[in-house]
C-alpha positions in Angstrom: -17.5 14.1 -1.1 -17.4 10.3 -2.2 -16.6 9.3 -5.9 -15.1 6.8 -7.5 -12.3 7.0 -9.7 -10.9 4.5 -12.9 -7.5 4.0 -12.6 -5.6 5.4 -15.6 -4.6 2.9 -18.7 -7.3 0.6 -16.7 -10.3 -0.6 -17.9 -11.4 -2.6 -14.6 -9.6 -0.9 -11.2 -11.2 1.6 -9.4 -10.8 3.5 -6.7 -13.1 4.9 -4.0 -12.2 8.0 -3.3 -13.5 10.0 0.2 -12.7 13.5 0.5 -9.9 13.4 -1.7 -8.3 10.7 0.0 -8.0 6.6 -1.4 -10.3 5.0 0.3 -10.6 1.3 -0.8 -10.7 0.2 -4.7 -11.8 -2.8 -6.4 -10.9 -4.8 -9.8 -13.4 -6.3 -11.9 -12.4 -8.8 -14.9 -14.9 -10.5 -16.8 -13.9 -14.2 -17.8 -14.9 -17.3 -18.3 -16.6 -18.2 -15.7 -18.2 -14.7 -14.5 -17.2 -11.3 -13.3 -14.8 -11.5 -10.9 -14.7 -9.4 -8.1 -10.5 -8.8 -7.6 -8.3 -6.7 -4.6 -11.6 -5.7 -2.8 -10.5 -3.3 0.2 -11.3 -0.7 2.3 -7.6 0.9 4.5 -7.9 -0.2 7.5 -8.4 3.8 9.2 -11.9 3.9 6.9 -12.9 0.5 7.8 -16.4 0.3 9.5 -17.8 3.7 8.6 -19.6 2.0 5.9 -17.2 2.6 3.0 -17.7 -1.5 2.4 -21.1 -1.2 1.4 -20.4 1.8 -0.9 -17.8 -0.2 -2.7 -19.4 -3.2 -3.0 -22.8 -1.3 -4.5 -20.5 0.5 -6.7 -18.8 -3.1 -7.9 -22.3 -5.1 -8.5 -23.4 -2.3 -10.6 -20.7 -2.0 -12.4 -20.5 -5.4 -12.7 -24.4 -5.8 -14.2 -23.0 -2.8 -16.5 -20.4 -5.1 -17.8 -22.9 -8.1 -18.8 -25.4 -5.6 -20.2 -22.9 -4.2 -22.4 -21.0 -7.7 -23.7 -24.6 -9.0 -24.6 -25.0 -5.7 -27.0 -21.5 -6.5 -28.8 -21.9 -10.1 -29.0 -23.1 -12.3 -31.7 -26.4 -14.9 -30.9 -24.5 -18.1 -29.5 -22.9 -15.3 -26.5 -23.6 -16.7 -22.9 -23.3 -13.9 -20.7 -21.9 -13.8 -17.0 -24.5 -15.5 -14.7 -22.8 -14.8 -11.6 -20.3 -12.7 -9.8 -17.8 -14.5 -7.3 -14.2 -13.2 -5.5 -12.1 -14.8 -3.0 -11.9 -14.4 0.7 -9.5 -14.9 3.1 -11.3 -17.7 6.0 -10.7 -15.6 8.2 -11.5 -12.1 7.4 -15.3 -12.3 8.8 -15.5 -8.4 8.6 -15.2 -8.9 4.8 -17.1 -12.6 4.6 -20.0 -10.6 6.5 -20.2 -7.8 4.3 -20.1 -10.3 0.9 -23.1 -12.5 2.8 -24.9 -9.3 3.2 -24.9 -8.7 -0.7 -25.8 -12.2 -1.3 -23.0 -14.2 -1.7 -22.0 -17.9 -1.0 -19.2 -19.5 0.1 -19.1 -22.0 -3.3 -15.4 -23.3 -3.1 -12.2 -23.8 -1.0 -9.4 -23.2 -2.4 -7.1 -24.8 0.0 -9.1 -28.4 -0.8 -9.0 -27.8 -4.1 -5.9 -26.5 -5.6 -3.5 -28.9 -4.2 -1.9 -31.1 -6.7 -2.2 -34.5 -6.5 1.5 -35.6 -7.1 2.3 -33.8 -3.8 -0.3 -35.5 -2.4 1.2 -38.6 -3.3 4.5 -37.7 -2.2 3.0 -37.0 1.2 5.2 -33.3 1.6 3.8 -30.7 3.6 1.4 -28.6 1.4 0.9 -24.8 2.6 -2.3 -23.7 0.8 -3.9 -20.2 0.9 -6.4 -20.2 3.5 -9.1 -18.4 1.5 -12.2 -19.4 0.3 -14.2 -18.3 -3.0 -17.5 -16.9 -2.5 -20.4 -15.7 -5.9 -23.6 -14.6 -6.1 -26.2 -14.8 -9.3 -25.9 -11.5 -11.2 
């Protein structure tokens, strides 16, 4: 039996649950810029048996939940959440696969992106994240 499970005192983890065992959870916060898809994972011993694709059908609907429900409770000048978008490690191609599948893009790299420009200047050795940040229209 799969289901999946809201974390207690949490509004936005969940856990995937298969055969009363964790499976894999996700986080979704809606901000700014989107819904963000946060600490997407399947354990390692459940990986490939298609638990991914469970998760990630469960997140974009709960995700398109989330938008239909702040447009009800906001006022006329409310922009909702256009698109979806999480980061990925470069390279975790099991996981960049299954995001490509469900229609996301890579949009931004992190590592180009988030390094400060007075180190730069300095010339010190920068070590950045190798991950990437990938979103889809919702």
């Amino acid at each position: 039996m799969i289901k999946f499970k809201r974390l207690k005192g949490s509004d936005s983890n969940y856990l995937l649950i298969f055969k009363g065992k964790k499976v894999g959870g996700v986080k979704l916060t809606h901000c700014v810029y989107g819904i963000m898809l946060g600490s997407v994972h399947i354990r390692k011993n459940y990986r490939g048996r298609g638990f991914g694709d469970l998760l990630m059908k469960f997140a974009l609907d709960k995700a398109r939940f989330i938008k239909e429900e702040s447009i009800k409770v906001s006022g006329p000048d409310y922009t909702p959440p256009d698109k979806v978008f999480l980061d990925v490690k470069k390279r975790n191609y099991r996981a960049i696969n299954l995001y490509c599948k469900y229609g996301f893009q890579i949009s931004y790299d992190t590592a180009i992106a988030s390094i400060p420009s007075r180190q730069l200047a300095k010339k010190k050795t920068v070590t950045m994240p190798e991950l990437w940040q990938m979103e889809r229209p919702l």
